[in-house]
Backbone as CSV, one residue per row, in Angstrom:
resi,resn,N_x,N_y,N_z,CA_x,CA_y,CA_z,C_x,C_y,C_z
1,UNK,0.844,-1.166,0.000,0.000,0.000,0.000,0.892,1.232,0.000
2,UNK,0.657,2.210,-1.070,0.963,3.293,-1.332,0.693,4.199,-0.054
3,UNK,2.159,5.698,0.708,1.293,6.485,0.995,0.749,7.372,0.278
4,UNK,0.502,7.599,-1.280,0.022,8.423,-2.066,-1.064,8.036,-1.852
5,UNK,-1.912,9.859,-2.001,-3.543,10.246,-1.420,-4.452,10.003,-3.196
6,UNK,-5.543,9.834,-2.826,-6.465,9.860,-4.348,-5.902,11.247,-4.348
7,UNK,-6.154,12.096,-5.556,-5.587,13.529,-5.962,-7.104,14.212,-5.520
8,UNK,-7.939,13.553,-5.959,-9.110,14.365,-5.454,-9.427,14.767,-4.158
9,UNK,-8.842,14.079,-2.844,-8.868,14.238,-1.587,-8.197,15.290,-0.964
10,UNK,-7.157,15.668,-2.311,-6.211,17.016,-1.267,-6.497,18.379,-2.161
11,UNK,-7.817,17.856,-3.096,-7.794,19.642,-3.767,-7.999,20.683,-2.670
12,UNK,-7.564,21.685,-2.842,-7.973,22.443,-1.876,-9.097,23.090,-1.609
13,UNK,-9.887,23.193,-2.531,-11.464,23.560,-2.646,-12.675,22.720,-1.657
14,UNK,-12.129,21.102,-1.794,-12.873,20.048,-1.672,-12.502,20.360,0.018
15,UNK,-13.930,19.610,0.881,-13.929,19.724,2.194,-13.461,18.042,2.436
16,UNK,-12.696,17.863,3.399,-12.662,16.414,3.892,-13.841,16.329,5.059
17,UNK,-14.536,14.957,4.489,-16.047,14.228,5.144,-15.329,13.224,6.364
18,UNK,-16.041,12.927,7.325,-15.808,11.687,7.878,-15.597,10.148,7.264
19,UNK,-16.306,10.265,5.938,-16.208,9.344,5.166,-14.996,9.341,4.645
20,UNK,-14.172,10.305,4.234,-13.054,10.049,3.709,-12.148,9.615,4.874
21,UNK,-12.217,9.493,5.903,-11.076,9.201,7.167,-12.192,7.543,7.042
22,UNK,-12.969,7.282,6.939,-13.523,5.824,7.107,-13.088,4.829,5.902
23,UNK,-12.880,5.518,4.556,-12.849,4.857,3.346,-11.471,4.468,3.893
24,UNK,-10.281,5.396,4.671,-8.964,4.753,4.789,-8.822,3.599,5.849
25,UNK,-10.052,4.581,7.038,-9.860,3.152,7.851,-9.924,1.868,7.594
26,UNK,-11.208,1.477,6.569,-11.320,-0.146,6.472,-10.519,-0.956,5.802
27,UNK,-9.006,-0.394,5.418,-8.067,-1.448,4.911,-7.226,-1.388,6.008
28,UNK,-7.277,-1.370,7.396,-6.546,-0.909,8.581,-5.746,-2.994,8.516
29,UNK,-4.546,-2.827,8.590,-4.235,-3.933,9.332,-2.784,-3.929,9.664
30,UNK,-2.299,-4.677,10.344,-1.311,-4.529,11.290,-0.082,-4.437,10.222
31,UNK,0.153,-4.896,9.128,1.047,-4.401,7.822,0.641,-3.352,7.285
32,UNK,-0.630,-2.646,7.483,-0.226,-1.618,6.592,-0.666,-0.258,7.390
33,UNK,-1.091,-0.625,8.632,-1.649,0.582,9.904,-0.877,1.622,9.892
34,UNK,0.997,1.804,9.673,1.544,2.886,9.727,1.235,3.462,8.498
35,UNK,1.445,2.976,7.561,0.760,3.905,6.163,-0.399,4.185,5.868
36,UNK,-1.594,4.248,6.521,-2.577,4.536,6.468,-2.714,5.602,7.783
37,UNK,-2.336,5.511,8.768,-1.635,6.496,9.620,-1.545,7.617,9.223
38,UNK,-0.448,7.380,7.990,0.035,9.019,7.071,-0.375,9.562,6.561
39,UNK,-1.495,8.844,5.621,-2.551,8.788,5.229,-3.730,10.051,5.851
40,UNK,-3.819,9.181,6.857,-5.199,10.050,7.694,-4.463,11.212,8.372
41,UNK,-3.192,11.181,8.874,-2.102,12.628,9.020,-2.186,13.241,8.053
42,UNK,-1.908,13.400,7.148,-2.095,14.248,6.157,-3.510,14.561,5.457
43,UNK,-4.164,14.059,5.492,-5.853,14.353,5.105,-6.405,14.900,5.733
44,UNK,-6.397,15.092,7.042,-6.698,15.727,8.140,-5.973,16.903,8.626
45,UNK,-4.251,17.248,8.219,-3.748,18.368,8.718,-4.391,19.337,8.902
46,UNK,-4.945,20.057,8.129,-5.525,21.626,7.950,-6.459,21.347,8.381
47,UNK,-7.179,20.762,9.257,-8.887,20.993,9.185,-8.723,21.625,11.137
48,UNK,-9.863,22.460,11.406,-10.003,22.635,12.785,-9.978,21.773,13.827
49,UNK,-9.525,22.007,14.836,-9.590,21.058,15.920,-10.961,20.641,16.442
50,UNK,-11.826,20.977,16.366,-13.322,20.562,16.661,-14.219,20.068,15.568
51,UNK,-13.530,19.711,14.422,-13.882,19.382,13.186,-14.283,17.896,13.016
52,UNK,-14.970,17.449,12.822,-15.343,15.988,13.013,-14.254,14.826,12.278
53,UNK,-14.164,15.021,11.208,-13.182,14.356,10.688,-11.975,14.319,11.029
54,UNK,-11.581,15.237,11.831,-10.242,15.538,12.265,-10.361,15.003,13.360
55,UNK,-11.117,14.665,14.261,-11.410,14.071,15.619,-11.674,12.526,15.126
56,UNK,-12.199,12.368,14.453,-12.225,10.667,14.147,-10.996,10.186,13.686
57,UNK,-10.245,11.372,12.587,-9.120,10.760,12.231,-7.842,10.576,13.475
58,UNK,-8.127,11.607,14.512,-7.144,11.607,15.906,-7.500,10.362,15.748
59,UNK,-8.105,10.345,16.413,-8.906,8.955,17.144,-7.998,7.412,16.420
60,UNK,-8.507,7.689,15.026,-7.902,6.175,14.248,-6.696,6.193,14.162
61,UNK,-5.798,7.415,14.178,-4.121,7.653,14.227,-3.901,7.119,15.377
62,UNK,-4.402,7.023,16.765,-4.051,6.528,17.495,-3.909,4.601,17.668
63,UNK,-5.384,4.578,17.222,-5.542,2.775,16.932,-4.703,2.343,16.311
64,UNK,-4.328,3.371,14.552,-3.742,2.617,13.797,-2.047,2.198,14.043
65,UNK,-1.923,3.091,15.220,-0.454,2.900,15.808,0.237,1.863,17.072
66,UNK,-1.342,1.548,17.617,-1.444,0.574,18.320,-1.278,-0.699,17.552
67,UNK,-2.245,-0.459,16.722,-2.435,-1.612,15.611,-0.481,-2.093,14.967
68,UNK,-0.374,-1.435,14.583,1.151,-0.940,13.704,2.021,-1.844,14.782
69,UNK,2.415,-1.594,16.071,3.551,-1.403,16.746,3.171,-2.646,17.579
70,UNK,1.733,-3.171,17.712,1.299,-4.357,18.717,0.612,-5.386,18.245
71,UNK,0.433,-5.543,16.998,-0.200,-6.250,16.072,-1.670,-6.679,16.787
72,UNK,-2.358,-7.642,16.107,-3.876,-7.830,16.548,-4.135,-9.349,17.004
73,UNK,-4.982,-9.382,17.712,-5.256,-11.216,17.991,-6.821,-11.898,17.332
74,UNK,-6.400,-12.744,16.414,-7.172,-13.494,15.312,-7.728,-14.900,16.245
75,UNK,-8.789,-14.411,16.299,-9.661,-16.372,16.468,-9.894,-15.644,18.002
76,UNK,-11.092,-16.974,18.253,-11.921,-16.752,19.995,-11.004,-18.011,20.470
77,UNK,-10.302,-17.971,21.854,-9.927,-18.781,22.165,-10.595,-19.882,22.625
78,UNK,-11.539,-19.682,22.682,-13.119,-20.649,23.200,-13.147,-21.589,22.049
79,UNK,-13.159,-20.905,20.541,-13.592,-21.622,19.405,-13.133,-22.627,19.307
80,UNK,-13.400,-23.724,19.631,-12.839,-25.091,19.240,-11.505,-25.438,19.239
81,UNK,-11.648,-25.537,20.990,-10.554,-25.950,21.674,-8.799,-24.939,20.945
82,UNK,-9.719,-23.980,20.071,-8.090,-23.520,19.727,-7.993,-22.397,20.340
83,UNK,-6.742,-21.932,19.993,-6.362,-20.514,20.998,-5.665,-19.396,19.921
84,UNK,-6.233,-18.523,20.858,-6.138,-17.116,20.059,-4.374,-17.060,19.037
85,UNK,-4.254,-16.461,18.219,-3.179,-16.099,17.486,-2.716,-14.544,17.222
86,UNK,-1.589,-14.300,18.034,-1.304,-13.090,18.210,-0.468,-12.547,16.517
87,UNK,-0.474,-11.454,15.871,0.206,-11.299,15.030,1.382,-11.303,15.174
88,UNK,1.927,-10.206,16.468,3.121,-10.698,16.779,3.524,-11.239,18.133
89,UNK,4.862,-11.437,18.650,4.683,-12.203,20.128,4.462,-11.391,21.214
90,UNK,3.608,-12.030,22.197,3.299,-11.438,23.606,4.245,-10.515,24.265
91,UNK,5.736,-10.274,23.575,6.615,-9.926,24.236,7.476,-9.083,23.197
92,UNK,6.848,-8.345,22.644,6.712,-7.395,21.626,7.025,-6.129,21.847
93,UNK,7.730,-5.275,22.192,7.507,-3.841,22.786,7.307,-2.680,21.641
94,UNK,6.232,-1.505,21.420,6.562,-0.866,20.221,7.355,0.100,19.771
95,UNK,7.858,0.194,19.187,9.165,0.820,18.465,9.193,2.399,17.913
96,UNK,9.603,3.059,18.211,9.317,4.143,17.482,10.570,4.995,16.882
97,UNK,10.333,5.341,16.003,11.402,5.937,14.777,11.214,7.419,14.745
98,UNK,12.169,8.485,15.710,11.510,9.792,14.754,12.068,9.887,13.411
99,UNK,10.639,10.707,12.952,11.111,10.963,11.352,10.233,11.744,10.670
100,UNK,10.091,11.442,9.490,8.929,12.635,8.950,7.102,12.173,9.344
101,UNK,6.872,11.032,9.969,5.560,10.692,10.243,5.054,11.192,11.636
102,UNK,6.145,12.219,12.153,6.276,13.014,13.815,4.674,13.870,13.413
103,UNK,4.981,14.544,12.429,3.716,15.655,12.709,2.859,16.019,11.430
């Protein structure tokens, strides 16, 4: 996954919707959470702080970094006698790089 934006999302005329911070969320997964991250960082820069989209996109910048740095757990451990599957191991700590994805 590209971090290049559709071109139509950053005209400057065009308002960013909540929908456009949702269309990025639903490819969210633990490979590609930091680039979609940048994604919703940058789609969201300019907008007001009480701005809805900009508050949902806080919001998913935060998950998607959780997501990113702690990966996710797949399956009910109940389900038939099997047990949950972590993406990565229990003993994982997350990592952080400064760089240009700071602000």
């Amino acid at each position: 996954m590209a971090e290049a934006e559709q071109p139509e999302r950053l005209l400057p005329d065009r308002r960013v919707t909540v929908d456009d911070v949702r269309q990025l969320m639903g490819a969210s997964t633990p490979h590609f959470a930091l680039q979609l991250r940048n994604r919703i960082r940058t789609l969201i820069r300019g907008l007001p702080p009480d701005d809805p989209a900009r508050l949902l996109g806080v919001q998913e910048i935060a998950r998607l970094e959780r997501l990113g740095f702690t990966g996710e757990t797949r399956g009910e451990p109940e389900q038939q006698g099997q047990r949950a599957l972590r993406s990565l191991d229990d003993h994982e700590h997350p990592r952080h790089v400064d760089g240009p994805t700071d602000g």
